[in-house]
C-alpha positions as CSV (number, residue, x, y, z in Angstrom):
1,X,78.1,112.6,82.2
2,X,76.7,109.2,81.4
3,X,76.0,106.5,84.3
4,X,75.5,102.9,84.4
5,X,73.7,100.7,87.0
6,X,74.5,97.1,87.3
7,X,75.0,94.6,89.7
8,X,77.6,91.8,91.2
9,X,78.4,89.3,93.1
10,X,81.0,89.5,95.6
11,X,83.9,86.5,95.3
12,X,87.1,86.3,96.5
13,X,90.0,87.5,94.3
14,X,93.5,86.0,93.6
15,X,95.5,88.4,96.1
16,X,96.9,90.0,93.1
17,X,95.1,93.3,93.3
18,X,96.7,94.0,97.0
19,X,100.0,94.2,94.7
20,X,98.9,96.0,92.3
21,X,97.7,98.5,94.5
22,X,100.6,98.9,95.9
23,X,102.8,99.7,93.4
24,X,103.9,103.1,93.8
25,X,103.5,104.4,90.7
26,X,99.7,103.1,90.6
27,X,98.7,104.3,93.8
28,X,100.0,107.8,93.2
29,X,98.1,107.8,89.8
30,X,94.8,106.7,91.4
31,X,95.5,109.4,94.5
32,X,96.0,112.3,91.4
33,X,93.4,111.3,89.3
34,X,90.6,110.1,91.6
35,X,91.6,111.9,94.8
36,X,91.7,109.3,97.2
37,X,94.7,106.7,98.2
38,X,93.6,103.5,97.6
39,X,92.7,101.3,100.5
40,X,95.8,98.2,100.0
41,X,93.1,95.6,98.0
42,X,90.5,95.2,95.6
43,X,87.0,94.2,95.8
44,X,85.8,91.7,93.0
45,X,82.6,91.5,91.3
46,X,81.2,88.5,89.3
47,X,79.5,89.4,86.5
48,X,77.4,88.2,83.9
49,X,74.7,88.1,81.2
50,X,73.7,90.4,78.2
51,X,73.5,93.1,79.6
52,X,76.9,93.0,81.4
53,X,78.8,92.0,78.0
54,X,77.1,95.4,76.8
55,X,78.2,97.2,79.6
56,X,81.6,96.0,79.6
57,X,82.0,96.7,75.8
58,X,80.9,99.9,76.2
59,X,83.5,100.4,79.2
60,X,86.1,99.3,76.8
61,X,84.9,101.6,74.2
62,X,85.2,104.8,76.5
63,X,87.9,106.9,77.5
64,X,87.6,106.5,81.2
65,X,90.5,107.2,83.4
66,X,94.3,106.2,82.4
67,X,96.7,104.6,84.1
68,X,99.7,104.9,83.3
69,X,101.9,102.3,83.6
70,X,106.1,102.4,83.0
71,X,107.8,100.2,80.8
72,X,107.1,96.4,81.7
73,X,103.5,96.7,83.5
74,X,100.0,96.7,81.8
75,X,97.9,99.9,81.0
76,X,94.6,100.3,82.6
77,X,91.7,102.6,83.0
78,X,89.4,103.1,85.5
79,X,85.7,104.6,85.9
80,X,84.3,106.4,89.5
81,X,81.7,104.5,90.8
82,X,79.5,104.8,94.1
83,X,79.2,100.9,95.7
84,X,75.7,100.1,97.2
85,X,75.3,103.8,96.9
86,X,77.6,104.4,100.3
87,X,81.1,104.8,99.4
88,X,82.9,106.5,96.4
89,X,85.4,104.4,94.5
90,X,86.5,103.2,90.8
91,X,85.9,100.0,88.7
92,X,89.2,99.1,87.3
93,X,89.7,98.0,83.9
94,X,92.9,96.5,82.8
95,X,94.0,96.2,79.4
96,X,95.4,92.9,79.3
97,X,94.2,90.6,76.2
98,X,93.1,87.6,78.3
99,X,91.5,89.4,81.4
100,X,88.3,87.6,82.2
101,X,85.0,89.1,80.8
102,X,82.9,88.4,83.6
103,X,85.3,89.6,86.8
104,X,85.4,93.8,87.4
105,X,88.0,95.0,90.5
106,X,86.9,98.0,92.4
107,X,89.1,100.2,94.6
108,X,87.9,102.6,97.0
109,X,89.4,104.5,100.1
110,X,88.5,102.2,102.9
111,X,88.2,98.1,102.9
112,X,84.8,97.5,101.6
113,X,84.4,94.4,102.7
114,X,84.3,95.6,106.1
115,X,82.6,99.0,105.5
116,X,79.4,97.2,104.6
117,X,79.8,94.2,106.1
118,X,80.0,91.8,102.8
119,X,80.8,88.6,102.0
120,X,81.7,85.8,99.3
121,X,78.3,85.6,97.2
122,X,76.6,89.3,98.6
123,X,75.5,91.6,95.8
124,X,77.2,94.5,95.7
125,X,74.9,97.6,93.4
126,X,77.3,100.0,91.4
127,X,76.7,103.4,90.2
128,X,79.2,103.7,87.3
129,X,79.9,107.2,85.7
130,X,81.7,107.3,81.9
131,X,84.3,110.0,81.6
């Protein structure tokens, strides 16, 4: 399995990935495929740069993870990833046409923020595995 370092910085989201979260049908796909049920948020990272856009193409390019979706809602995939190399979770990727380049959503167990005591403009370090 391949794995990818990079780095972010922590910024506050739009309140949409609580939502998302909690749609039923997401939530039970993320508890099946990743085996955990996801803490009611998401934790976005800001990021940028060369190396990023070739990361992010490459996360494009693999299979990673599917979810779902019914009729109506956007597909997405997701990769594991280990966040500042404490707690077990998954970079979210959805596949929507105009989501930005430079934003990734994480989801994890437990409310990150809190767990490790971040804040708007902390880097957070990801470990990010392609399956």
């Amino acid at each position: 399995m391949s794995t990818l370092s990079l780095e972010g910085v922590l910024k506050c989201g739009l309140g949409e990935g609580a939502g998302f979260v909690a749609l039923d049908w997401v939530s039970r796909q993320l508890a099946d495929k990743l085996g955990f049920d996801p803490f009611p948020g998401t934790l976005n990272l800001a990021l940028q740069g060369g190396e990023w856009d070739a990361m992010r193409d490459a996360l494009q390019a693999a299979p990673g993870i599917a979810i779902d979706p019914p009729p109506g809602f956007c597909a997405a995939k997701c990769f594991r990833v280990r966040i500042d190399d404490r707690i077990e979770g998954a970079a979210i990727l959805p596949e929507i046409d105009d989501y930005p380049r430079d934003k990734l959503e994480l989801v994890a167990p437990v409310g990150v923020r809190s767990a490790l005591a971040l804040g708007d403009g902390d880097t957070v370090t990801l470990t990010l595995h392609l399956e």
